[in-house]
C-alpha positions in Angstrom: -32.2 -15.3 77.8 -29.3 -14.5 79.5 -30.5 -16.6 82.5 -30.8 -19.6 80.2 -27.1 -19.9 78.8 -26.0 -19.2 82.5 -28.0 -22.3 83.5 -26.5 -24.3 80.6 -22.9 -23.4 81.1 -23.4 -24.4 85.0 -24.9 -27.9 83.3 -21.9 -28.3 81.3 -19.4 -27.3 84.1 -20.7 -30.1 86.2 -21.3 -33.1 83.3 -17.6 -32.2 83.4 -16.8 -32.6 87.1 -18.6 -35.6 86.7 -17.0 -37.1 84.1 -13.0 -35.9 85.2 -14.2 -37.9 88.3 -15.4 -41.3 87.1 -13.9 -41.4 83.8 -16.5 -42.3 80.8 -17.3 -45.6 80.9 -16.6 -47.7 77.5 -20.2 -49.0 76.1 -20.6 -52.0 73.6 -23.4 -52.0 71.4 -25.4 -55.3 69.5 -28.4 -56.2 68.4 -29.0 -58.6 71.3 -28.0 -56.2 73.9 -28.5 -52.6 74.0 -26.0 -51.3 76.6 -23.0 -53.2 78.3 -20.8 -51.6 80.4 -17.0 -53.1 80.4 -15.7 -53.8 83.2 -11.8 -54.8 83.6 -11.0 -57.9 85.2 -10.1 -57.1 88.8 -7.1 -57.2 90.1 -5.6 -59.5 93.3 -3.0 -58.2 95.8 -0.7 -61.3 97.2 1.3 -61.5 100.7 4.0 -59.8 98.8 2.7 -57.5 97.9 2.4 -58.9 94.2 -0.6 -58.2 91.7 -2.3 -60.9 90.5 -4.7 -60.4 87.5 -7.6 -62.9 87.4 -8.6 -63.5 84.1 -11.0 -62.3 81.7 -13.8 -64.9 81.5 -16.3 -65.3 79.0 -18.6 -68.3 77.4 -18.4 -69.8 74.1 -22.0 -71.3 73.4 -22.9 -73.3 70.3 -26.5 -73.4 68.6 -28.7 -76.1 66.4 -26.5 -79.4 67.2 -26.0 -81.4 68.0 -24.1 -82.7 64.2 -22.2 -86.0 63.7 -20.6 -84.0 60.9 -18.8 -81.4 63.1 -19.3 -81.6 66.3 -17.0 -84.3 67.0 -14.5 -82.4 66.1 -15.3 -79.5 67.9 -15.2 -81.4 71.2 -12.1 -82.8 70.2 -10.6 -79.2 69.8 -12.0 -77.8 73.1 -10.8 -81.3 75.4 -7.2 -80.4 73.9 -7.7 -76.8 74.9 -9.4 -77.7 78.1 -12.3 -75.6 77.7 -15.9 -75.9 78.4 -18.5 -74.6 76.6 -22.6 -74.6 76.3 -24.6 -76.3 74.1 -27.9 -75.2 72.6 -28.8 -78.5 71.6 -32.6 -78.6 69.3 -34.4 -81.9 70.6 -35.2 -83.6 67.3 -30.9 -83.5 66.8 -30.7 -84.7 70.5 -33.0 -87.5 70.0 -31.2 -88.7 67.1 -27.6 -88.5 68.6 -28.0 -88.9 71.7 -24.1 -90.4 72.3 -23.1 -86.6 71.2 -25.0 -85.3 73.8 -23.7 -87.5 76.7 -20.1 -86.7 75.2 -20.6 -83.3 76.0 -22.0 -83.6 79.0 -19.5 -85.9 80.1 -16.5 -83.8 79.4 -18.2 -80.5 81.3 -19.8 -78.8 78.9 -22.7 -77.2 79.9 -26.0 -78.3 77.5 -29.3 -76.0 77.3 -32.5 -76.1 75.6 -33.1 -74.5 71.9 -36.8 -75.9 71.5 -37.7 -79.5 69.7 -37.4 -77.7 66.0 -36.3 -74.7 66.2 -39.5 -72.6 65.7 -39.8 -69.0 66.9 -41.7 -69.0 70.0 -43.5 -65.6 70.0 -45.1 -66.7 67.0 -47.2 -69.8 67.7 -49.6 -70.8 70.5 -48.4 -70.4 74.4 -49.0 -74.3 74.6 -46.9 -75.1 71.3 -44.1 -73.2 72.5 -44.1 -75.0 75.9 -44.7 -78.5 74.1 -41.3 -77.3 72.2 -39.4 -76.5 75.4 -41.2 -79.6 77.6 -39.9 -82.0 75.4 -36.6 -81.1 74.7 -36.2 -80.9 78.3 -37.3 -84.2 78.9 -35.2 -85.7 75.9 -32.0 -84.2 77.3 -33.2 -85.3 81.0 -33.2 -89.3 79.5 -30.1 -88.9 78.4 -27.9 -86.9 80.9 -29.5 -87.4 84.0 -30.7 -83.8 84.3 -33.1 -81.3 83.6 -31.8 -78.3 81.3 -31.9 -75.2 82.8 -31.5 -72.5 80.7 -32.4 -72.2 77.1 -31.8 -69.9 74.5 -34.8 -69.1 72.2 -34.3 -69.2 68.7 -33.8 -65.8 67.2 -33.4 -64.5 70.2 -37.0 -64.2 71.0 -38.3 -65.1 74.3 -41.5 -64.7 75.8 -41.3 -63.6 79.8 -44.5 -65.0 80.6 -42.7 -68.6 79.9 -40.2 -67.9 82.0 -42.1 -67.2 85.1 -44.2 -70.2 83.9 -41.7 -73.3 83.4 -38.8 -71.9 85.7 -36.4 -71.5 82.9 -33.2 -68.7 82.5 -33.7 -67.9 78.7 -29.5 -67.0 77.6 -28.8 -64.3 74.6 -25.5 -63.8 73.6 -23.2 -60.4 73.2 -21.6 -61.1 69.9 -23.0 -62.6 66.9 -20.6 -63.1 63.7 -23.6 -64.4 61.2 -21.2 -67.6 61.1 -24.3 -69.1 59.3 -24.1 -66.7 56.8 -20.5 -67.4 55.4 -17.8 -70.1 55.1 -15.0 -67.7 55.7 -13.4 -68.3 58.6 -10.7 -65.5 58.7 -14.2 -63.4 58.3 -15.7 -65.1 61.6 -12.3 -65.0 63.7 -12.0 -61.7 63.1 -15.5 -60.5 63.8 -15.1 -62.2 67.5 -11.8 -61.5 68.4 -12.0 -57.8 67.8 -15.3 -57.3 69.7 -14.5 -59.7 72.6 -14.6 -58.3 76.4 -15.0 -59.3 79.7 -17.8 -61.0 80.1 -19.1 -61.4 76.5 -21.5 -64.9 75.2 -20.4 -65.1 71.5 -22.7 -67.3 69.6 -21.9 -69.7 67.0 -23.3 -73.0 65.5 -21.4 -76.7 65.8 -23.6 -77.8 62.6 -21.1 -76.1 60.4 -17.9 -76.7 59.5 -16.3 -73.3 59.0 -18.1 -72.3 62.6 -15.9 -75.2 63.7 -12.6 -74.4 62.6 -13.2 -70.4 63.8 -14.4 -71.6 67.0 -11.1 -73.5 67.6 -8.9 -70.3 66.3 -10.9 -68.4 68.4 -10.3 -70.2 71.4 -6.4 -69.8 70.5 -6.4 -66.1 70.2 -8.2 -65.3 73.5 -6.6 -67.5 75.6 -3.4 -66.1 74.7 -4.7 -62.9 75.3 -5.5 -64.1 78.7 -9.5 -64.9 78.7 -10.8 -68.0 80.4 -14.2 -69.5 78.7 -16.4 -71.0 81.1 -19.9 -72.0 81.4 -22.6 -69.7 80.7 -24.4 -70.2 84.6 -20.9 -69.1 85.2 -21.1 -65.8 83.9 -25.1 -65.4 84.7 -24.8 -66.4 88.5 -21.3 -64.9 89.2 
C-alpha cells in the first residue's frame, strides 16, 4: 500500500515539474472542434531593436447565400472595412444570382461550395452527394472562372471518403453563435467577440439580416482589438 501512494506522490511531483515548465496551455472547446490550443500571435524583433506584434488573424465565413436581400449590404460593409471573407455559397442561390457571386469574387472574397440544396450529405447516396457538390462546382466555375476548392458541408457533416474522391478541403468553423436561431444582434456580437482567438473560423449566414448587422459590428470590435480577418486557405495553408 504504502508503495502505491509513494508511486502516486512521485506522479504528482513530476505533472508538477511539468507543468511549472511549460505553463498549462489554454483549451477552447465547441461542438465543431474538440480541442484547440491557443496560440498568441508571435511577436517580431526590428533593427532597433523594437517589437513588432503581427496580428491576430482569423476568417469570417458566411453560409446559405448568396441573398439579394442582405448580402449587398454585407459586401458593402466589408469593402468599407477592407476585409475579405469566404463564402459558402448553395448552388441553386448561385445559379439564381449569379452577379452576387462575381461581386464577391471580384472584391477578394474567397467563395466555397455548400452543396446544390443544402442536404446533409451522410445521409443520401454517395452519388447524390457528389451530384450536390459536382454541380455547384461547376455553377460557381461558369461564373468566376474557377473551380471551388473547399466546401463546407452542411451541418457540419462530411464524409472522408469524398474528400479523397473529388479533391476537395471540407472547412468547419470554431465558433458558432446560432445566428439562425435569433434576431438579436447584441446576442450574436456578444457570443463572438467573447469567444474569439487566434485563429478561430466563426460561422454566420448573409441570408439574414440580423447576421448582417452583427457581422459588421463584429468586424469593428476585433479589429480594434487588433485581429486581421483573412481568407479561410489563409488560415488552413499557413
Amino acid at each position: 500500500m504504502r508503495v502505491w501512494k509513494w508511486l502516486f506522490y512521485m506522479m504528482c511531483w513530476a505533472f508538477s515539474l511539468i507543468v511549472l515548465s511549460f505553463g498549462v496551455p489554454r483549451i477552447y472547446r465547441h461542438t465543431k472542434v474538440s480541442e484547440r490550443v491557443y496560440e498568441k500571435p508571435e511577436t517580431v524583433v526590428d533593427v532597433n531593436g523594437t517589437e513588432i506584434k503581427e496580428c491576430m488573424k482569423i476568417a469570417i465565413t458566411f453560409d446559405d447565400g448568396p441573398s439579394p436581400v442582405s448580402t449587398p449590404a454585407l459586401l458593402d460593409g466589408l469593402k468599407k472595412r477592407n476585409v475579405k471573407a469566404t463564402f459558402f455559397l448553395i448552388g441553386e442561390n448561385a445559379k439564381k444570382y449569379t452577379e452576387l457571386v462575381k461581386r464577391e469574387w471580384d472584391e477578394g472574397h474567397l467563395i466555397g461550395n455548400h452543396t446544390y440544396h443544402h442536404v446533409e450529405i451522410t445521409r443520401i447516396p454517395d452519388e447524390e452527394a457528389i451530384n450536390e457538390i459536382e454541380l455547384t462546382n461547376q455553377i460557381i466555375q461558369e461564373i468566376i472562372g474557377e473551380k471551388p476548392q473547399y466546401m463546407r458541408p452542411p451541418f457540419g457533416a462530411w464524409q472522408r471518403e469524398l474528400e479523397e474522391e473529388m479533391s476537395v478541403m471540407p472547412v468547419l468553423w470554431t465558433i458558432d453563435p446560432l445566428d439562425w436561431t435569433t434576431t438579436n444582434v447584441d446576442e450574436i456580437v456578444n457570443k463572438v467577440v467573447t469567444e474569439a482567438g487566434e485563429g478561430d473560423i466563426i460561422l454566420l449566414h448573409d441570408c439574414y439580416k440580423s447576421s448582417v448587422d452583427a457581422a459588421l459590428r463584429i468586424v469593428d470590435l476585433l479589429q480594434a482589438k487588433g485581429f486581421e480577418f483573412v481568407t479561410v486557405d489563409e488560415l488552413l495553408l499557413d
